[in-house]
KERO-568385 format. One line per 3 residues: number of its first residue (from 1); for each residue x, y, z of N, C-alpha, C. Coordinates in steps of 0.001 Angstrom, whole numbers, m for minus. Atoms other than C-alpha are relative to their C-alpha. Layout:
N
NUM	X,Y,Z,X,Y,Z,X,Y,Z; ...
//
This chain:
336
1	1252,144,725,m2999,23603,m13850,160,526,m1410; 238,m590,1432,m2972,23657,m17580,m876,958,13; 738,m756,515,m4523,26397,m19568,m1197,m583,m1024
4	1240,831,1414,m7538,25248,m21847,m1253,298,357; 1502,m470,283,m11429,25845,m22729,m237,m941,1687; 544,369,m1344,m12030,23988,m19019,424,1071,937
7	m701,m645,m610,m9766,25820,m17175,m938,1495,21; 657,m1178,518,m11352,29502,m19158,m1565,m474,624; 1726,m74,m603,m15183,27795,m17765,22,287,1378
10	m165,599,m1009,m14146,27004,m14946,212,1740,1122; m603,m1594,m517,m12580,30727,m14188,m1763,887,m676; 1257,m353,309,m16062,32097,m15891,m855,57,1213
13	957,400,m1019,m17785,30424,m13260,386,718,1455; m566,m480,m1130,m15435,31584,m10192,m271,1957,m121; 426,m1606,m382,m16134,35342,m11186,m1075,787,m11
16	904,m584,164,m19160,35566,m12177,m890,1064,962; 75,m874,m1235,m20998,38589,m10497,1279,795,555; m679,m972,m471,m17865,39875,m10347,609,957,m982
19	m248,m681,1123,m16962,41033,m13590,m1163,180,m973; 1456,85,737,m19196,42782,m16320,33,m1093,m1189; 57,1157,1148,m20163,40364,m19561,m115,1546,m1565
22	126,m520,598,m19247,42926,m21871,m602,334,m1676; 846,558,1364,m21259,43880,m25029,960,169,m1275; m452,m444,1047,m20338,43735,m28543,m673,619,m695
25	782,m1565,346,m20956,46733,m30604,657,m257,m1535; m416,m447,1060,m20457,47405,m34528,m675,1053,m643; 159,m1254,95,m20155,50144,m36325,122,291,m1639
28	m121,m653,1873,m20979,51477,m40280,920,682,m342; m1292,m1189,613,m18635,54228,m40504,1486,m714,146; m639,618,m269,m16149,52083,m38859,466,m1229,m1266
31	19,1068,1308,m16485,49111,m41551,m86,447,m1408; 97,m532,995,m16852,51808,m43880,1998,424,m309; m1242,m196,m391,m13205,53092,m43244,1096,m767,m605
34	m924,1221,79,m11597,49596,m42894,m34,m589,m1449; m30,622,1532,m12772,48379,m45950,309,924,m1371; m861,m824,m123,m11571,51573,m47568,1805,m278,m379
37	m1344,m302,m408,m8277,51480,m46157,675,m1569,m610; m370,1352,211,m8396,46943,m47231,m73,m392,m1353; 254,237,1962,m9858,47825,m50890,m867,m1388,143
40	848,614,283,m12324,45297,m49977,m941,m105,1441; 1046,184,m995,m15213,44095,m47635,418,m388,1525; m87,670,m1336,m14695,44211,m43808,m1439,556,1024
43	1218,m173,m1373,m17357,43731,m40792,749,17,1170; m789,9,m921,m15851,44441,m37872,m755,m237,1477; 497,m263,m1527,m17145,43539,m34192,472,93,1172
46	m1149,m362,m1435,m15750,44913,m30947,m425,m275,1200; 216,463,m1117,m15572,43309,m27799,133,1674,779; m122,m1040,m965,m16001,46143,m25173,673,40,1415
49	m295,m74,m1405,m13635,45672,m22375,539,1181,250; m316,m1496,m582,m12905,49354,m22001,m1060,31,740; 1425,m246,m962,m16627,48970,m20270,439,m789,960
52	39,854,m1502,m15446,46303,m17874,332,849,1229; m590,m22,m1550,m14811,46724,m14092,1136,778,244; m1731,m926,46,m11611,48992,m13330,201,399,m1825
55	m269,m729,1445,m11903,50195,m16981,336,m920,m1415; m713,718,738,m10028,47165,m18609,m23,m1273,225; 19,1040,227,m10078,43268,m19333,631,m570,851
58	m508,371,m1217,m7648,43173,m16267,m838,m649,996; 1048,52,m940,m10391,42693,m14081,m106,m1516,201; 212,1499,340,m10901,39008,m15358,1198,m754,946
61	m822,678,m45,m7745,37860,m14856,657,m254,1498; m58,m329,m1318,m7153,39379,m11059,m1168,m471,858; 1008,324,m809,m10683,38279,m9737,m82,m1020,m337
64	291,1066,3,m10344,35027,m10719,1313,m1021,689; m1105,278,m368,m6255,34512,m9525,m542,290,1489; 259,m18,m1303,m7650,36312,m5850,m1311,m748,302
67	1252,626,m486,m11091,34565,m5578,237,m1370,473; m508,1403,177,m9287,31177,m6171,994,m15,1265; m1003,325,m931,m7121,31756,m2934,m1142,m537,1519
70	747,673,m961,m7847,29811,286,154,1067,1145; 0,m848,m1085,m8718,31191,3709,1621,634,544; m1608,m507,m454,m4768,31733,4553,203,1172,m958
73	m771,m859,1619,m4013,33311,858,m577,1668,416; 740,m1024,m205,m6897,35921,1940,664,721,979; m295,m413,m1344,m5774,36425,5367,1629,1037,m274
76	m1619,m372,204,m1989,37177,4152,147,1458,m1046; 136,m1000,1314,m3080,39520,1109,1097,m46,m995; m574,572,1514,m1745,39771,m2379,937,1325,142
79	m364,m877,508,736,42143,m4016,321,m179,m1525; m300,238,1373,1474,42762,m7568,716,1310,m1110; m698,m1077,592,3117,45111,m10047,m183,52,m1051
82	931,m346,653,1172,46870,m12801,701,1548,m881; m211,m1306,256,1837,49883,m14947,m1352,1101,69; 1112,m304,49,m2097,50494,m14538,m831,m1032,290
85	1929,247,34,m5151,48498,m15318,275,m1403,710; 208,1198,m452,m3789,45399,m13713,38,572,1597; m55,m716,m1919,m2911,47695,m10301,m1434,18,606
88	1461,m197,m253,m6665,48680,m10495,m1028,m1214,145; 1258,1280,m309,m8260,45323,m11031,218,m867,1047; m492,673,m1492,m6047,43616,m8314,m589,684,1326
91	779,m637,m1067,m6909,46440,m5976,m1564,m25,153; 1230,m54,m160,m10473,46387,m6505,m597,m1800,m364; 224,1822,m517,m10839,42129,m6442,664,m102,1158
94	163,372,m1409,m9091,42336,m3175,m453,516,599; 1134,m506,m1333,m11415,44617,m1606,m968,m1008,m232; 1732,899,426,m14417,42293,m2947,200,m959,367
97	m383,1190,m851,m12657,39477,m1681,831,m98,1073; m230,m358,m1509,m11711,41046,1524,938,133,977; m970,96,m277,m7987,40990,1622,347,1376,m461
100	m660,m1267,700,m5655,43617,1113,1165,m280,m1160; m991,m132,1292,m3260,44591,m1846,910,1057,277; m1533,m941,347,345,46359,m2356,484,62,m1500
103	m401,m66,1399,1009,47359,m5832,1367,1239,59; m782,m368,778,4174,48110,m7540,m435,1063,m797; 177,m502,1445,4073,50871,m10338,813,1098,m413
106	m1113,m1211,m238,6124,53229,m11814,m183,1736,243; 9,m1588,m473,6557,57018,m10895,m820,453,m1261; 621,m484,409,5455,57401,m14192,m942,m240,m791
109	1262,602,486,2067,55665,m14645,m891,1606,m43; 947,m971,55,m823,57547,m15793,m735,660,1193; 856,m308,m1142,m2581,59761,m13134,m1125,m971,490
112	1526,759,m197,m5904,58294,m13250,91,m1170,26; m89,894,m181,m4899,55457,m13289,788,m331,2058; m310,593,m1870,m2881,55409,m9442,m1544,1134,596
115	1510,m429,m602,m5921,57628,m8461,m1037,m1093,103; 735,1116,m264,m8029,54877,m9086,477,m1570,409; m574,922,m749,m6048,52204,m7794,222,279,1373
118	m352,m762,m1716,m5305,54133,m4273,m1690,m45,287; 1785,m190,m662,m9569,54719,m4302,m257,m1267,135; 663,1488,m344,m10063,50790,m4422,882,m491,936
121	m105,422,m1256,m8086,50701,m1466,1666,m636,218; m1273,680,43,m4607,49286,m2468,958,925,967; m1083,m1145,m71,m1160,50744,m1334,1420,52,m1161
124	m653,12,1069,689,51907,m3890,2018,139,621; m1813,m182,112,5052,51460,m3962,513,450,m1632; m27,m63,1471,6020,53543,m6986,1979,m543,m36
127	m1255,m102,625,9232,52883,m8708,990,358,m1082; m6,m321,1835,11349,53907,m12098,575,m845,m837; m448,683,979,11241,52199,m14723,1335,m783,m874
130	m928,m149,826,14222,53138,m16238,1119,m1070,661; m1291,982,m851,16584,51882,m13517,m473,m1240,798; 161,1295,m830,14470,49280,m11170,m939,m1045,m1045
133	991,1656,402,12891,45707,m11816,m1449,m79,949; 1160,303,m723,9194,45916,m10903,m201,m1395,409; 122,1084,m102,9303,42014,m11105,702,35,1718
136	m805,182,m1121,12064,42107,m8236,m1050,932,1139; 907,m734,m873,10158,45011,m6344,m1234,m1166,519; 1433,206,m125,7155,43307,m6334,122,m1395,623
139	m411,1211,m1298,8816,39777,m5027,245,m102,1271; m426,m594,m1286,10450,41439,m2605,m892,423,1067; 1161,m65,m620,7491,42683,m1301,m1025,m1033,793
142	843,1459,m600,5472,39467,m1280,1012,m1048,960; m298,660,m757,8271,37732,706,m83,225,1147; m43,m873,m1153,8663,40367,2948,m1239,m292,564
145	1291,m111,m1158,5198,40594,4228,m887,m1428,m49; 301,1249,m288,4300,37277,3354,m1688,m45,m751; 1053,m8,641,1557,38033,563,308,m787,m1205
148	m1,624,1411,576,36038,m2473,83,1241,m965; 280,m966,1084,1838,37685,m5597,m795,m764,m1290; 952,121,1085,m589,38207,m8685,1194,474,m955
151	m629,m706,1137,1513,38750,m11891,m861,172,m1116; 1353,m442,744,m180,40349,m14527,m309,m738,m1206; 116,580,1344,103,37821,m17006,409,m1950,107
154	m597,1411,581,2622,34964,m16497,m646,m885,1330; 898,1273,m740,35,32569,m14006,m1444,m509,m733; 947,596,623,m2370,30204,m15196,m1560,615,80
157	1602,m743,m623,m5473,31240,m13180,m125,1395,m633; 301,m1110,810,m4609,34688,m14585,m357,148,m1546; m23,386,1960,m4633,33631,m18242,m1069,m600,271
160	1312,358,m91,m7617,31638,m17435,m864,1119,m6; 963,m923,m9,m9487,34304,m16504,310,1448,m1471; 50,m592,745,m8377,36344,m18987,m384,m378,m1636
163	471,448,721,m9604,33893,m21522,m1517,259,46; 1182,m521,450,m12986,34925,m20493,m767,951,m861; m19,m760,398,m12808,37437,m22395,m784,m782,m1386
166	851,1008,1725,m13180,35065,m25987,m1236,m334,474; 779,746,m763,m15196,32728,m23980,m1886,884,m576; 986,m1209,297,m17890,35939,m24156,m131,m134,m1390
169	230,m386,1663,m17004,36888,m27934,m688,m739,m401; 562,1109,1065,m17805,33676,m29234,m1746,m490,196; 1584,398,m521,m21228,33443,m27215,m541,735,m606
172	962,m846,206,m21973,36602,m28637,m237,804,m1566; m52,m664,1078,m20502,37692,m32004,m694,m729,m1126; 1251,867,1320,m22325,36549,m35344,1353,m445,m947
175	m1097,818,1041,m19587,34295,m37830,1075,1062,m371; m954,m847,42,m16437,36046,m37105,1238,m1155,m1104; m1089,983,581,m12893,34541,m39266,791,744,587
178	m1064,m515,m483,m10515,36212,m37210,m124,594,1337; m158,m584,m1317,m9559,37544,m33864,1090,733,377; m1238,m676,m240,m7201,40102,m33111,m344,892,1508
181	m278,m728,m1444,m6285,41596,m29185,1423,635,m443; m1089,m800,m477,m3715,44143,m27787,608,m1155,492; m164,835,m887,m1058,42150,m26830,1963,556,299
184	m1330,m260,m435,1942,42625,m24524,518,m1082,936; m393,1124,m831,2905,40218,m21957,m693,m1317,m348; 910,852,915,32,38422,m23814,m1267,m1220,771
187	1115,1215,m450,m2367,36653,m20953,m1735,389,m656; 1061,200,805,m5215,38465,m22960,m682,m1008,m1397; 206,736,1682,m4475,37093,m26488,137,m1122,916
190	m125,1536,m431,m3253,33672,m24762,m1382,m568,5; 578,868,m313,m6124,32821,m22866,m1692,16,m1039; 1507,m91,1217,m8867,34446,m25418,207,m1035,m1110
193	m557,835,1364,m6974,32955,m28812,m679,m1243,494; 526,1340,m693,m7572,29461,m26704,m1315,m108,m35; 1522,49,262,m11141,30014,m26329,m465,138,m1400
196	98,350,1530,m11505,30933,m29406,20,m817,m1065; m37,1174,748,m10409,28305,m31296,m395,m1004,647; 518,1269,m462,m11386,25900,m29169,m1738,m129,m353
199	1539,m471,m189,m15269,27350,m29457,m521,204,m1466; 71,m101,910,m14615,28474,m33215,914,m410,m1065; m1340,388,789,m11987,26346,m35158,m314,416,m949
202	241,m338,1114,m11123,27697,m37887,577,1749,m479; m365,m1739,m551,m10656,31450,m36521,1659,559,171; m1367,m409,336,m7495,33185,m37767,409,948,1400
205	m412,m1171,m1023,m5591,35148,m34707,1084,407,201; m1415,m1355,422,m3592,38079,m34815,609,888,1739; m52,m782,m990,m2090,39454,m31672,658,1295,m665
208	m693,m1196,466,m1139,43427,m31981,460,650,642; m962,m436,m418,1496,45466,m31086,663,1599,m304; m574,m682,1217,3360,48730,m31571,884,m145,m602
211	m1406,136,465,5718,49115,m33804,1167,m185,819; m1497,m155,m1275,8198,50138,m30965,m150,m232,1048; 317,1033,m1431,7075,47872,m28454,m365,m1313,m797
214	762,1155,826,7024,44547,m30933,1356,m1090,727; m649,1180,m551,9030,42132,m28430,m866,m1068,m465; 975,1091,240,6163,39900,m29401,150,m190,m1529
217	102,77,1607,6522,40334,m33355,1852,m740,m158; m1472,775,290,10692,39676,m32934,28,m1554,634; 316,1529,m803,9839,36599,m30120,m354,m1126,m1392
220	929,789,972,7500,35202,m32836,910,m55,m1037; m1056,425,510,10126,35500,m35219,1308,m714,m120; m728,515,m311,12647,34200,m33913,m12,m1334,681
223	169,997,m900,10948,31227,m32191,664,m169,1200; m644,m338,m1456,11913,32256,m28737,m155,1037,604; 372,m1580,m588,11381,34758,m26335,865,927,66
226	m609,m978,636,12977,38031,m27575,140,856,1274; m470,m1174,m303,14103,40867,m24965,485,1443,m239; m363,m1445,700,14116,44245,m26033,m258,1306,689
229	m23,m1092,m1051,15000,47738,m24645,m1409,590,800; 1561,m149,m796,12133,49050,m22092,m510,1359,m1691; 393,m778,1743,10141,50357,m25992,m552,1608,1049
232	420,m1653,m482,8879,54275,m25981,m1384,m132,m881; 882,m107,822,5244,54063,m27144,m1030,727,817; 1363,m566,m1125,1904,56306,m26162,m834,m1196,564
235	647,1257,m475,390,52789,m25347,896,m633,1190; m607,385,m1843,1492,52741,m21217,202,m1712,m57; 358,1731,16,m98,49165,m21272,689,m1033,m921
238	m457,1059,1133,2070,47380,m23704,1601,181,m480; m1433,118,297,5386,48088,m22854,896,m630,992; m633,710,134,6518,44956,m21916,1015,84,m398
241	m1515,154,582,10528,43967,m22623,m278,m1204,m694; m83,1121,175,9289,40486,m23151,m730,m1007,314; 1139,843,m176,6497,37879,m24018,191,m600,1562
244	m400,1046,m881,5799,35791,m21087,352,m1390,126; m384,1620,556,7198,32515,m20516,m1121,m1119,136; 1258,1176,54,3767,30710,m19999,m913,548,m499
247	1125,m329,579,1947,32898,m22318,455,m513,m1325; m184,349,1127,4250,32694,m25221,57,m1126,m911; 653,1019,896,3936,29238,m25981,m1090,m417,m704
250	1224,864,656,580,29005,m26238,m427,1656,m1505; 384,m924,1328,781,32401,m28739,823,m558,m1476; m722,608,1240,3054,30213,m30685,m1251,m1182,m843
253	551,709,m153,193,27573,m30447,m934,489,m1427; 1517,m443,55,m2814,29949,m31594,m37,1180,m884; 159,m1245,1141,m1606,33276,m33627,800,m446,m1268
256	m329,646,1605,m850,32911,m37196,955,989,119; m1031,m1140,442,1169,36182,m37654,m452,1222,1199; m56,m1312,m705,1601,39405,m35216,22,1277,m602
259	393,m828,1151,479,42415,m36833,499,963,903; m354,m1149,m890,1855,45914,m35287,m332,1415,m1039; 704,m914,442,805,49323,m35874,623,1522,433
262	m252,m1940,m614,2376,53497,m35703,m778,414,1219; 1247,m1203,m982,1867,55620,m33017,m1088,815,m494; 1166,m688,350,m138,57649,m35572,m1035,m774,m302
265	934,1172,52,m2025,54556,m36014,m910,m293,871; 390,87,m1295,m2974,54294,m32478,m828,1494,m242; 553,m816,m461,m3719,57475,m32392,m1321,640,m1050
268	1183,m470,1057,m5964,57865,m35627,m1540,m1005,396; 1049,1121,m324,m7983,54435,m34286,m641,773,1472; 613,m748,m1629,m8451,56215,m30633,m1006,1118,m414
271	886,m948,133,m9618,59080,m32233,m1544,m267,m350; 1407,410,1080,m12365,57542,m34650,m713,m668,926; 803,784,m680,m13319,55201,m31848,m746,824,559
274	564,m1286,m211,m14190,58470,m30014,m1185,750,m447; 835,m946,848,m15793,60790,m32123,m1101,m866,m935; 954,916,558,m17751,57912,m34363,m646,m708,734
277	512,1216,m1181,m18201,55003,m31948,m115,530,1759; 258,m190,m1487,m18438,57242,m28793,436,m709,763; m743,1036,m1063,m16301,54657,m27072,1025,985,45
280	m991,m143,m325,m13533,55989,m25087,955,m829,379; m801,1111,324,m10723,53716,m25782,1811,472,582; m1276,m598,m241,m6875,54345,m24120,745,m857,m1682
283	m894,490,886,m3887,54098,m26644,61,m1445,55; m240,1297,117,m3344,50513,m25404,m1185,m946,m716; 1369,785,107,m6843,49498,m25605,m37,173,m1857
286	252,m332,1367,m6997,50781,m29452,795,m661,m905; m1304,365,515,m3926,48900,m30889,m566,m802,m1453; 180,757,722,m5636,46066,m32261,m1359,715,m1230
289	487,m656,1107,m8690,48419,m33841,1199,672,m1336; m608,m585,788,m5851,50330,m35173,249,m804,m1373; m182,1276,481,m4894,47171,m36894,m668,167,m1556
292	980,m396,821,m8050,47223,m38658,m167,811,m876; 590,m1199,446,m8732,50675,m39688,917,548,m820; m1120,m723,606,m5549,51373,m41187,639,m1145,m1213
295	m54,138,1020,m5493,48652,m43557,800,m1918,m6; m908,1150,m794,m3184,45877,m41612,m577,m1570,m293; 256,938,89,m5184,43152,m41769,339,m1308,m1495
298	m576,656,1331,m3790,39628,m44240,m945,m100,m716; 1009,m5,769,m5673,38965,m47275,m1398,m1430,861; 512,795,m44,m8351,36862,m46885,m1041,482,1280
301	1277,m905,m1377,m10258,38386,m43442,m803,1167,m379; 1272,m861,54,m13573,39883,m43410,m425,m124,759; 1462,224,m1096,m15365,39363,m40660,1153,369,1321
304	m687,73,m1873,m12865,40365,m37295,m338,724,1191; 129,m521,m897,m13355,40459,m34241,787,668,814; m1073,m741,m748,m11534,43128,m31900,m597,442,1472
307	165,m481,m2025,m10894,43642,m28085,614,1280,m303; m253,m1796,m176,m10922,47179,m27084,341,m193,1315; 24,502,m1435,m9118,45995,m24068,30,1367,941
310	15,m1355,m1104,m9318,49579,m22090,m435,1159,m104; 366,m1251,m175,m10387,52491,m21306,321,1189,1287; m455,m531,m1428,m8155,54226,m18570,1098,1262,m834
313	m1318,m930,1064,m6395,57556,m20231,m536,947,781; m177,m1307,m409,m5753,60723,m18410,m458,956,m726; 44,m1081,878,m7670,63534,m19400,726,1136,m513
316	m777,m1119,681,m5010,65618,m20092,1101,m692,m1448; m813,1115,654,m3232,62457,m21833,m1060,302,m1593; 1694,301,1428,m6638,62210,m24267,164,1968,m471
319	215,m1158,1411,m6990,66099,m24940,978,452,m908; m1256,m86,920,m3579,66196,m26327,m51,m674,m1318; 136,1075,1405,m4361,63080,m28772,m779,307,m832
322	1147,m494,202,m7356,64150,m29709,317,2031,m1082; 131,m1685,949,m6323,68413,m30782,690,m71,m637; m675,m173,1437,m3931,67928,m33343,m584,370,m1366
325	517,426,1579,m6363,67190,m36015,m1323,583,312; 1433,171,313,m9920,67541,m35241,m888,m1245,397; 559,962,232,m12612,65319,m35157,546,m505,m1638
328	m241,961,1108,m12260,62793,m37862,m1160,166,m1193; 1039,326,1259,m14663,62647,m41111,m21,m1074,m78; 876,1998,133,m17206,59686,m41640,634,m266,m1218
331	m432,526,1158,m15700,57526,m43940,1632,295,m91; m1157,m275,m417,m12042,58499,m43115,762,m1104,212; m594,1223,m141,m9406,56003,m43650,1941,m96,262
334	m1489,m822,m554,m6220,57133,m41305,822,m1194,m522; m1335,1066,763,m2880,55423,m42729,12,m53,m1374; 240,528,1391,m4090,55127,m46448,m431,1598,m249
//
């Protein structure tokens, strides 16, 4: 099943009631900042999927891949392999759709994050990073017991649903020219970008990255999918080795340029989101604000819209990020 604005309704329709319709929020001090840090006029509006379901935009993409299975698929249960927010949204769409789940993840995922994946009922198999293949783990698994696997990115139905995400924006934001998501394996940007332009031609889109997790910025350069060492970044969620192979075409399709951003970048956007915007935002989730706030954006954008795809960070993870500095000052324009 192709990917496309049918496909993204179509997955809309299959979850509804099961995921939230998250709001968009903007912010003065915020647009005060960016524009600042751009030397000219930006409006900025933020999708809120740090409010969704299991914390993160995952949610979409897992309740619309398990809802879509037939009476057998249910009966057999899923497994899948997650460094977090996809463990959590798989586990908590197959309790709601009444099967069970086995997740992959590594030894060293965030606490709160396997805490809340073990409370929605899954069973967790950890593994390390360094030396095993969660992909292989996580096959291995599904042959063995004879469950459908969910991957967190490279299936259609998952990218569908994770296009709901735009799908939303565009219903809800006021004359955006741009769109920028977190993107790592990339079924967020994929299936949003798609909606997006399909809903708003015209709409410039930026997927973002860190610096030292930019398999997606060398891919895109190189016209081809790039492989690069497992990266070291505070953003858990976005350290991918390597676009996916049925996402990255269509980011070849739909983003103009890949924008990437410092860890202190991340961590100056997390903060401000915080302390100004009272949103609690994880490193991953903040990437693409960072983007923003620090000055990143090409000439010509004023108006962008940004996914805050998460909100799943260990409180001991967050008070660390957070005491270095302080709260932030209004009007504060980290990077510049």
């Amino acid at each position: 099943m192709p990917v496309n604005l049918d496909s993204i309704r179509a997955a809309a329709q299959r979850i509804a009631g099961h995921v939230h319709w998250t709001p968009v929020v903007a912010s003065r001090s915020f647009d005060a900042a960016a524009s600042a840090a751009h030397a000219r006029e930006i409006q900025v509006q933020f999708k809120c999927e740090n409010l969704q379901r299991a914390g993160a935009f995952k949610m979409r993409g897992a309740a619309n891949r398990i809802l879509a299975l037939d009476p057998d698929g249910r009966r057999r249960g899923v497994a899948a392999y997650s460094s977090g927010n996809h463990a959590q949204a798989v586990a908590l769409a197959a309790r709601e759709a009444g099967t069970s789940a086995v997740i992959v993840m590594p030894a060293d995922a965030p606490r709160a994050k396997v805490v809340a994946t073990r409370a929605y009922g899954a069973r967790i198999v950890f593994y390390d990073r360094q030396r095993e293949s969660r992909e292989a783990i996580g096959r291995e698994i599904a042959e063995r017991e004879g469950r459908i696997l969910v991957p967190p990115y490279d299936d259609e139905l998952v990218i569908s649903g994770q296009g709901t995400c735009g799908l939303e924006l565009v219903e809800e934001a006021i004359d955006i020219d741009a769109f920028l998501a977190p993107c790592s394996g990339g079924g967020l940007f994929a299936g949003s970008s798609l909606a997006v332009i399909a809903l708003a031609p015209g709409t410039r889109c930026f997927p973002v990255e860190p610096e030292t997790a930019d398999d997606t910025r060398q891919s895109f350069a190189a016209g081809e999918r790039v492989t690069v060492p497992l990266p070291p970044t505070i953003a858990d969620g976005l350290r991918a080795t390597s676009p996916g192979e049925l996402t990255f075409p269509i980011l070849q399709r739909t983003a103009e340029a890949v924008l990437t951003v410092s860890e202190s970048e991340i961590v100056a956007a997390l903060r401000f989101l915080l302390f100004r915007l009272k949103l609690l935002v994880e490193p991953s989730g903040a990437v693409a604000a960072a983007a923003v706030l620090c000055g990143k954006l090409p000439p010509g954008v004023h108006r962008p819209a940004v996914v805050l795809s998460g909100g799943n960070v260990d409180p001991e993870t967050l008070a660390t990020l957070i005491a270095a500095q302080g709260e932030p000052s209004a009007g504060a324009h980290p990077g510049h």
